[in-house]
Structures are given as C-alpha cells and as structure tokens.
C-alpha positions in Angstrom: -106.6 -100.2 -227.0 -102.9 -100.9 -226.1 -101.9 -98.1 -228.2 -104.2 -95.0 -226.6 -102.4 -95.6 -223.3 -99.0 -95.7 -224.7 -99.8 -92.5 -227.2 -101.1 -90.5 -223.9 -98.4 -91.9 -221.8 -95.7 -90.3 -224.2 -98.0 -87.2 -224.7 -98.2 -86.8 -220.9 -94.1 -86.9 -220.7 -93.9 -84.5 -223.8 -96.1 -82.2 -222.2 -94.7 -82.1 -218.8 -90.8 -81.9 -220.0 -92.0 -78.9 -222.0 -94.3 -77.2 -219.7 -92.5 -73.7 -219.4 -92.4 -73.2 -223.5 -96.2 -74.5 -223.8 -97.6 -72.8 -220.9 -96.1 -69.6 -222.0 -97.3 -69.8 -225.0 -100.7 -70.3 -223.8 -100.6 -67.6 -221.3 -98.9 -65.2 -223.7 -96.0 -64.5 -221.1 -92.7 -64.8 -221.2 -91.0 -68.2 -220.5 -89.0 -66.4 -217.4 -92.2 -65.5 -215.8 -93.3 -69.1 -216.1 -90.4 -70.6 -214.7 -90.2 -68.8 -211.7 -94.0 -69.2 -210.8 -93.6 -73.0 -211.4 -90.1 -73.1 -209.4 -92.1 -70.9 -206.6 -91.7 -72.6 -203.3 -94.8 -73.8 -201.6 -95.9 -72.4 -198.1 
C-alpha cells in the first residue's frame, strides 16, 4: 500500500517539473505557447 503513494508521489513531481513538454504534447502546440499561458499572470 506504502508503495502506491510513494509511486504517485514521484509521478505527481515528474509530471509537474515537466508540465510545459507534456502539456504541449498533448495539446499539439508549441512548448513557447505553453509557457507563456502557464507564466500568464492572474487578474
């Protein structure tokens, strides 16, 4: 049981420290497009 947290733990830090390459991948846009909507200031 242990070992399911720990695996989505490290999943959920893989993920979010590459979040620009995966999400344009899934979005099919370009990696600069990504960044600069994530790095968007909020209003």
């Amino acid at each position: 049981m242990l070992w399911i947290i720990v695996l989505l733990v490290v999943v959920a830090v893989v993920a979010y420290r590459f979040r620009v390459p995966l999400l344009a991948k899934i979005l099919g846009q370009p990696e600069s497009r990504v960044e600069r909507r994530l790095n968007r200031r909020k209003d």
